[in-house]
C-alpha positions as CSV (number, residue, x, y, z in Angstrom):
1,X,0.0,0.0,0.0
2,X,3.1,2.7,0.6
3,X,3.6,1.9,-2.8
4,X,0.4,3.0,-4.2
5,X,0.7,5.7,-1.5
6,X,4.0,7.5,-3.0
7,X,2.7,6.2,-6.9
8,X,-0.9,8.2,-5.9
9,X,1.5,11.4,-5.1
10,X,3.9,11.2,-7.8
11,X,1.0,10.9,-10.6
12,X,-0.2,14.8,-9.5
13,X,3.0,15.7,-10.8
14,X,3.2,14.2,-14.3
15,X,5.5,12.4,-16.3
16,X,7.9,15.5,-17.4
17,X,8.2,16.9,-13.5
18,X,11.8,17.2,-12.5
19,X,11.7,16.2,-8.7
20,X,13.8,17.5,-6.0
21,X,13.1,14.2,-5.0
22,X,15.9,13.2,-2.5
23,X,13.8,11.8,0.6
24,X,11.9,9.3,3.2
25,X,8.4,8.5,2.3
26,X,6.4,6.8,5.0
27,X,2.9,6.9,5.8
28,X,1.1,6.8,8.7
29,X,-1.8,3.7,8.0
30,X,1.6,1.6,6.9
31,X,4.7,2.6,9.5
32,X,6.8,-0.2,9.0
33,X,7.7,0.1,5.4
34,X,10.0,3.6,4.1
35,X,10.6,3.6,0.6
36,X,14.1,6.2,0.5
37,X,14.8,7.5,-2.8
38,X,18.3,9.3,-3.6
39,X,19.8,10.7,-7.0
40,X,22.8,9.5,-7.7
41,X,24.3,13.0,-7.0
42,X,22.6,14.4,-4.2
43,X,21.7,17.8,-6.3
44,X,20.2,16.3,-9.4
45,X,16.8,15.8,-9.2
46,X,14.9,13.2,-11.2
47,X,12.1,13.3,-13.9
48,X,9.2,12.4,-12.5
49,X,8.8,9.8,-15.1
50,X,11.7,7.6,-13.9
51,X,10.0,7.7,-9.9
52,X,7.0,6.5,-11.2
53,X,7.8,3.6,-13.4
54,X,10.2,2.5,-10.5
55,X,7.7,1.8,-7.9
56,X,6.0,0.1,-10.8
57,X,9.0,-1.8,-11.3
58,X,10.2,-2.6,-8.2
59,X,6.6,-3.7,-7.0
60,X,6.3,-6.1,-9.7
61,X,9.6,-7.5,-9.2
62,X,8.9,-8.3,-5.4
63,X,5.5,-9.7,-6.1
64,X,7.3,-12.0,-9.2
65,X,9.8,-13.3,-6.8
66,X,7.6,-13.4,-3.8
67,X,9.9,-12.1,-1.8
68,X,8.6,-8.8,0.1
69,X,12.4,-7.8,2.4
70,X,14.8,-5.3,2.7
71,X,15.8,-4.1,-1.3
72,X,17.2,-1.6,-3.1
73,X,17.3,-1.2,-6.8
74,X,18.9,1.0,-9.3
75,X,17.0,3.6,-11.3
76,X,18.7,3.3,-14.5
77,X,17.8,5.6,-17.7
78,X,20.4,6.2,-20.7
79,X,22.9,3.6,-19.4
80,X,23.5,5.6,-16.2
81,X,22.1,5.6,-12.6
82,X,19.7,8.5,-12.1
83,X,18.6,7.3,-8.7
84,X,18.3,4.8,-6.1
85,X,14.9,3.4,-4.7
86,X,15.1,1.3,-1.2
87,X,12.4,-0.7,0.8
88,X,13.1,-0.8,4.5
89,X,11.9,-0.4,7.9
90,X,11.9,2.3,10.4
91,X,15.6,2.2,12.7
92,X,13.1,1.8,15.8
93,X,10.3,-0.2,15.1
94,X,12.1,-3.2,16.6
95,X,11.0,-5.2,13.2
96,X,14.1,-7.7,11.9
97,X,15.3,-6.3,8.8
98,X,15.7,-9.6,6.8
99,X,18.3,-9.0,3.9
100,X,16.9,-10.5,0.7
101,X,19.0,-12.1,-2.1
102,X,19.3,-9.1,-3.9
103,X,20.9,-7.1,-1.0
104,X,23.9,-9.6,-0.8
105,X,24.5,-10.1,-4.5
106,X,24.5,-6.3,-4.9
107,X,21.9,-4.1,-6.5
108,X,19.2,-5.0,-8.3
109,X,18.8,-2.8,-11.6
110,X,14.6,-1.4,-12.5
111,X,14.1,-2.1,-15.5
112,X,14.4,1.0,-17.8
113,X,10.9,2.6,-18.5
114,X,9.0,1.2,-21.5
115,X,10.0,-2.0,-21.1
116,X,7.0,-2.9,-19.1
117,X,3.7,-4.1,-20.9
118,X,1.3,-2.1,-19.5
119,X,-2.1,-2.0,-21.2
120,X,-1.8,-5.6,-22.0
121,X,-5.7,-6.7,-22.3
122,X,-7.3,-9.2,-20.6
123,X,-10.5,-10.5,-20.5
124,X,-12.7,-9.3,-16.8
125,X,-13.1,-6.5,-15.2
126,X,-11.9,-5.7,-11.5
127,X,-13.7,-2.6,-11.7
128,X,-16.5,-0.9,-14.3
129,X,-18.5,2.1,-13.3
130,X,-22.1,1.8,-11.6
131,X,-23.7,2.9,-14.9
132,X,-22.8,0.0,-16.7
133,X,-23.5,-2.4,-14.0
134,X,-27.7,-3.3,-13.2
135,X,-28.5,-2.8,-9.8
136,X,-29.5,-6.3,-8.6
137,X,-25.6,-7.5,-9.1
138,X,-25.0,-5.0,-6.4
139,X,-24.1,-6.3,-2.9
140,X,-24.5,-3.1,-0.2
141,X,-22.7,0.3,-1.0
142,X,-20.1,1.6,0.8
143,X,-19.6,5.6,0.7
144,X,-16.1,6.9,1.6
145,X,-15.7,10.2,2.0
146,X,-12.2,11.3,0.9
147,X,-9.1,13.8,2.8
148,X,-7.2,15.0,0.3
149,X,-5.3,18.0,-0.9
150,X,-7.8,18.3,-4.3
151,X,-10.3,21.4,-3.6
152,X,-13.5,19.6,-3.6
153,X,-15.4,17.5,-1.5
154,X,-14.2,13.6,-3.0
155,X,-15.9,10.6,-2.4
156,X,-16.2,6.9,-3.3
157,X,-19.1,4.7,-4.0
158,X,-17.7,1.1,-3.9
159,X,-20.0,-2.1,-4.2
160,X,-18.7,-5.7,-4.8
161,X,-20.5,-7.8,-7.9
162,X,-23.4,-10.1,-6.0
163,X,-21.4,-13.1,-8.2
164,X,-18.0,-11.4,-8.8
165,X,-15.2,-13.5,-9.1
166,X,-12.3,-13.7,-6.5
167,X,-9.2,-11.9,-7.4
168,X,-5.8,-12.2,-6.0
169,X,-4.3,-9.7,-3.8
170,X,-2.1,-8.6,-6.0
171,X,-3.9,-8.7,-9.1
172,X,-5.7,-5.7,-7.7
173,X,-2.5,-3.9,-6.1
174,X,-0.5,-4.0,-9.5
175,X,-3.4,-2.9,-11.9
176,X,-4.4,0.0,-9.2
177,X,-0.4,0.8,-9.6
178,X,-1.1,0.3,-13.2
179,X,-3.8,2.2,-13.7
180,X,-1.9,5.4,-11.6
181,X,1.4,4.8,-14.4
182,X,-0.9,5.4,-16.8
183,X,-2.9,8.2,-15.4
184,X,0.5,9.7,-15.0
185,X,1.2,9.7,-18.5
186,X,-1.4,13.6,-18.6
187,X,-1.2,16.2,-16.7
188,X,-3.0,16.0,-13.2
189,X,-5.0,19.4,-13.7
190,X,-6.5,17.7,-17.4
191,X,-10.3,16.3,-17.7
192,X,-10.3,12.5,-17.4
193,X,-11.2,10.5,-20.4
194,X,-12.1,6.8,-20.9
195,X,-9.4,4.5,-20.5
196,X,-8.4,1.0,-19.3
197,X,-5.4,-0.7,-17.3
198,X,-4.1,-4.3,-16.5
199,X,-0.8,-5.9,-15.2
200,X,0.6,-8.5,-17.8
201,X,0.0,-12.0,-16.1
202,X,-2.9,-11.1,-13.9
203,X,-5.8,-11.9,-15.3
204,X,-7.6,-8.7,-14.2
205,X,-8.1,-4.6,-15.9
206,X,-9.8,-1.6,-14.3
207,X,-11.8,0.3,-16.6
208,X,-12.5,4.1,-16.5
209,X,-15.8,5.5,-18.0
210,X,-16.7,9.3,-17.8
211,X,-20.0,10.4,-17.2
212,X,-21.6,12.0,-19.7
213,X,-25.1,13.3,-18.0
214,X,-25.8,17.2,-17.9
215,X,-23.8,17.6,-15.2
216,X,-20.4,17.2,-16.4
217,X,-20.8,19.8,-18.8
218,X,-20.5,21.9,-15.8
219,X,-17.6,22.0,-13.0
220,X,-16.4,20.5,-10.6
221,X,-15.1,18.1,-14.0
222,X,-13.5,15.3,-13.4
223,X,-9.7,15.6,-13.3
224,X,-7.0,13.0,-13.1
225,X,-5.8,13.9,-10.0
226,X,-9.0,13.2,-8.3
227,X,-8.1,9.6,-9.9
228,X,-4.9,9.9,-8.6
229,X,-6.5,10.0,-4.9
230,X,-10.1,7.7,-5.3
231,X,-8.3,5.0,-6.6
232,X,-5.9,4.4,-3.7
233,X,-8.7,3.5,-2.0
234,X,-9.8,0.8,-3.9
235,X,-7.4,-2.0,-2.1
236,X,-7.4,-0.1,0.9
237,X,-11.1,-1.1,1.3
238,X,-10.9,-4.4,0.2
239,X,-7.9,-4.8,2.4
240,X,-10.0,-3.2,5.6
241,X,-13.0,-5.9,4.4
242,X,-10.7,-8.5,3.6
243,X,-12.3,-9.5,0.3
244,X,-11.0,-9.3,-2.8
245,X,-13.7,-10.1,-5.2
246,X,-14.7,-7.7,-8.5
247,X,-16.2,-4.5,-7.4
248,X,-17.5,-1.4,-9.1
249,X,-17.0,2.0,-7.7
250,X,-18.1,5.7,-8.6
251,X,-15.8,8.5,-8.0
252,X,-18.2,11.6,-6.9
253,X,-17.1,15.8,-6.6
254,X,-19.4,17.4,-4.5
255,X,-21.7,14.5,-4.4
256,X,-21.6,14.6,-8.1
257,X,-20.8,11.3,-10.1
């Protein structure tokens, strides 16, 4: 989840930000995980770009090795190494650092961006909008109302499909980080329009739909960083319910959908 976390705050920044990006990212719902990323020198700061394909990267390297410990990894872009990105845990937590493989064979290397398949399609849906969905394959609504920086009032409509499938755990946290990559690719302050995502080997995509009533010919519109935020919560919830089944959700501004 710090992963989707620091992926959901990167994203508001676009793919051509240069970060002054030299820092400790922790948050408080997940304390024992940092994620510490330093430029090679410490006064370069890194495109944007190269952060976010990282955590993508890095992510889907633990989850393909099934091995969630101590790593670091090399940012590399051009040949050289723009950047190092390391998972650890807080100097007093009291939690055992366990040193994976990669720690004592030396650093692993992120692959360099585009070399990942994202968009890849698969065949079901982890998430569609409530428009396209009839109500009786509805199980009860949940409504979470949103903190976040945006300046509107965000919410979340989730309900899980009355005969969804089950989904692996992290068939939903890679094509949430998936879906954020590719959000990433525009510029946080542009209108949202239909799209899809999926991780290559899950069997699993989160569609995007726009409404297209009267009311969003009229602000608040909905903007990709309101994406950025809503969709974070997506495993959170499912985490918090501890079911991971197909779900729909509505992203609402000013209890507008």
């Amino acid at each position: 989840m710090n992963t989707i976390n620091f992926l959901s705050d990167a994203a508001d920044y676009g793919f051509e930000s240069f970060l002054d990006i030299n820092r400790r990212a922790s948050f408080p719902d997940y304390p024992s995980v940092i994620i510490d990323v330093q430029t090679a020198k410490s006064k370069d700061k890194l495109q944007n770009f190269l952060l976010i394909w990282a955590l993508y990267e890095a992510a889907w390297d633990m989850v393909a090795k099934n091995k969630f410990v101590v790593s670091e990894f090399d940012i590399v872009w051009k040949g050289k190494v723009a950047a190092r990105l390391r998972y650890t845990t807080p100097p007093e937590s009291g939690i055992v650092q366990h040193i994976g493989e990669a720690e004592q064979k030396g650093r692993k290397t992120v692959i360099s961006p585009g070399s990942a398949a994202l968009g890849v399609k698969e065949t079901s849906s982890v998430n569609v909008t409530l428009s396209h969905i009839e109500p009786a394959n509805l199980t009860h609504t949940a409504l979470l109302p949103l903190s976040t920086t945006v300046k509107v009032n965000l919410a979340m409509r989730l309900q899980y499909l009355r005969n969804g499938r089950d989904l692996q755990i992290y068939a939903v946290l890679l094509t949430v980080m998936a879906t954020l990559v590719k959000n990433a690719h525009y510029p946080a302050k542009t209108r949202i329009r239909p799209f899809d995502a999926s991780t290559p080997g899950f069997n699993a995509e989160i569609g995007i739909s726009v409404s297209t009533g009267p009311g969003s010919h009229q602000p608040p519109y909905f903007e990709r960083d309101h994406l950025n935020h809503a969709i974070q919560q997506l495993p959170a919830y499912m985490l918090e319910e501890r079911k991971f089944k197909e779900i729909a959700f509505t992203v609402l501004l000013d209890d507008k959908e």
